[in-house]
N, C-alpha and C positions, 0 to 999 in steps of 0.2 A: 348521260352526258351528251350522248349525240345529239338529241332532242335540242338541247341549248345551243350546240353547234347548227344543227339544220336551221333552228330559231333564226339567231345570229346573220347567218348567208342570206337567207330570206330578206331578213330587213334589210341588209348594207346594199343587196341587188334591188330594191324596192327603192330604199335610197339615191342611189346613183342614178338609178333611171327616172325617178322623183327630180331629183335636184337640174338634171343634164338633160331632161325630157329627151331619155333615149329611145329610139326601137330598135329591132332587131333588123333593120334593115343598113347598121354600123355594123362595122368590122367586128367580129369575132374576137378579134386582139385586141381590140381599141375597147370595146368592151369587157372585155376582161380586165384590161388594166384598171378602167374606172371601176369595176368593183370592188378589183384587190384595194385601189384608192378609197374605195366607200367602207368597205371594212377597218381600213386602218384609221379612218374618222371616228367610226362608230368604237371603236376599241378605245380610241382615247379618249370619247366622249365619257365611256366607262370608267376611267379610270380617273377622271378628274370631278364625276357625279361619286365613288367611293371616296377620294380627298375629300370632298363634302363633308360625308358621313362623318367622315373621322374629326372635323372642326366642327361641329353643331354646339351653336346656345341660343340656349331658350328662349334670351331676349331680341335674336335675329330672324331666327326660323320658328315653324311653325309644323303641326304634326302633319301639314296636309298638303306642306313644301317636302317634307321627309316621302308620306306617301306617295308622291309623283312621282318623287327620282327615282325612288325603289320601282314601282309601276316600269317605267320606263328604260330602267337598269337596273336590271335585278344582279345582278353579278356584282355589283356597287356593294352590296353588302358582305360579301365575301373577299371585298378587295384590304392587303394587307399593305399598312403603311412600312418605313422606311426602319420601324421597331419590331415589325412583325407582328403588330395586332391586329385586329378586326375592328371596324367601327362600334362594337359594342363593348369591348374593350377599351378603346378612346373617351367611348361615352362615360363610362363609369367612373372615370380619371378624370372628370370633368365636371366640379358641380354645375357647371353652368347646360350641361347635355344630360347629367342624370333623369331628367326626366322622360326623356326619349330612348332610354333604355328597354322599358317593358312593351316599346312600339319596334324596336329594331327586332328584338327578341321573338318576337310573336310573329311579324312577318319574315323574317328569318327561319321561323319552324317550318311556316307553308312550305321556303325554298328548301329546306333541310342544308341550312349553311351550318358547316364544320365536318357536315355529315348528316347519316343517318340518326336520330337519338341523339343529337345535342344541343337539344331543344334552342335552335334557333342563334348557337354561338355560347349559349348560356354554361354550355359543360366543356366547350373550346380552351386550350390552356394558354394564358398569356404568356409567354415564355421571357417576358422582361422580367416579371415578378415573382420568383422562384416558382417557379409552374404551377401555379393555381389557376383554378376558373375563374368565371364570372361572379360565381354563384360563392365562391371564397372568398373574392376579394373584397366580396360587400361586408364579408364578417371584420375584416380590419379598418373599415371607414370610418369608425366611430370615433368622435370630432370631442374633447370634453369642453372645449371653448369656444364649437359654436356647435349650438343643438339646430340647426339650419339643415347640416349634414344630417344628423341622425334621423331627422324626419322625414327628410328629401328620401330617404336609405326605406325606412318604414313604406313610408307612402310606394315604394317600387316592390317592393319585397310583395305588399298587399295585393298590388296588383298581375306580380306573378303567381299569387296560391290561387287568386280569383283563376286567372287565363291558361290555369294547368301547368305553368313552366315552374312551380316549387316544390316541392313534394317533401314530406316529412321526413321521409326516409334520408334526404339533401342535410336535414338538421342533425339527424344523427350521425351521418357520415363526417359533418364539421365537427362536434364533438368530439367521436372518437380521432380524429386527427388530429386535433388541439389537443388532445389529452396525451397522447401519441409523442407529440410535439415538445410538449412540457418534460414528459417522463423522457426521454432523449437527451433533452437540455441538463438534467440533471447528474447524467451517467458522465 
């Protein structure tokens, strides 16, 4: 995490002296406050490139409007809305962003958002939705009056087994929870 921190300082001092064509031949203090001021830009710039994340369709953006922001604010995808999701959680909720699911996912693994091993947000628990993952909530998507969704669902699914983020063992784990789930219901 420090790394992201040093990261962080870096640009917003780069920034400041960027924008105010500073040298160090300015105050000390005066200097400094412009960077703490350059940092608090750059923080909000983050946090309003995550708001992004979390409103994406398909018919506005583009996967290579998604890659910049991320490029450029990677913390963007780790940023949690006003529900406590993650943008890949938004996206899912969202026919019109389903498809930029298996793009938040995948660059999300590089950052290791949720963590270590959750591939990318994909094992993250939505905690609006009785705590399920990502990877769960696509088993309840299925639409029986529009097959739009069910394909939209297919076609993400395909390209998490391609991209390594699905794993068979994900399929049996849904299983035995649903089954889990059912025999419970009964009792």
């Amino acid at each position: 995490m420090a790394t992201s921190s040093t990261t962080t300082t870096s640009l917003t001092k780069r920034l400041a002296r960027h924008l105010l064509d500073l040298d160090d031949t300015m105050s000390k203090k005066l200097l400094q406050q412009f960077e703490g001021l350059a940092e608090k830009m750059f923080e909000d710039m983050s946090t309003a490139a995550g708001e992004y994340l979390h409103d994406l369709d398909v018919r506005e953006h583009s996967e290579d409007e998604v890659k910049a922001v991320v490029k450029k604010f990677p913390s963007a995808l780790s940023h949690r809305n006003e529900k406590g999701r993650l943008p890949i959680h938004s996206a899912i909720w969202n026919i019109k962003s389903l498809t930029f699911v298996p793009l938040l996912a995948e660059v999300g693994d590089t950052l290791n958002v949720g963590g270590k091993g959750m591939r990318g947000g994909l094992l993250v628990v939505d905690r609006v939705n009785e705590f399920k993952n990502a990877l769960q909530l696509f088993g309840n998507m299925s639409n029986e009056n529009d097959t739009t969704v069910d394909s939209r669902c297919l076609d993400v699914l395909i390209k998490f087994r391609v991209s390594n983020l699905f794993w068979k063992e994900d399929i049996r784990r849904s299983i035995l929870l649903y089954l889990y789930s059912v025999k419970s219901s009964e009792i």
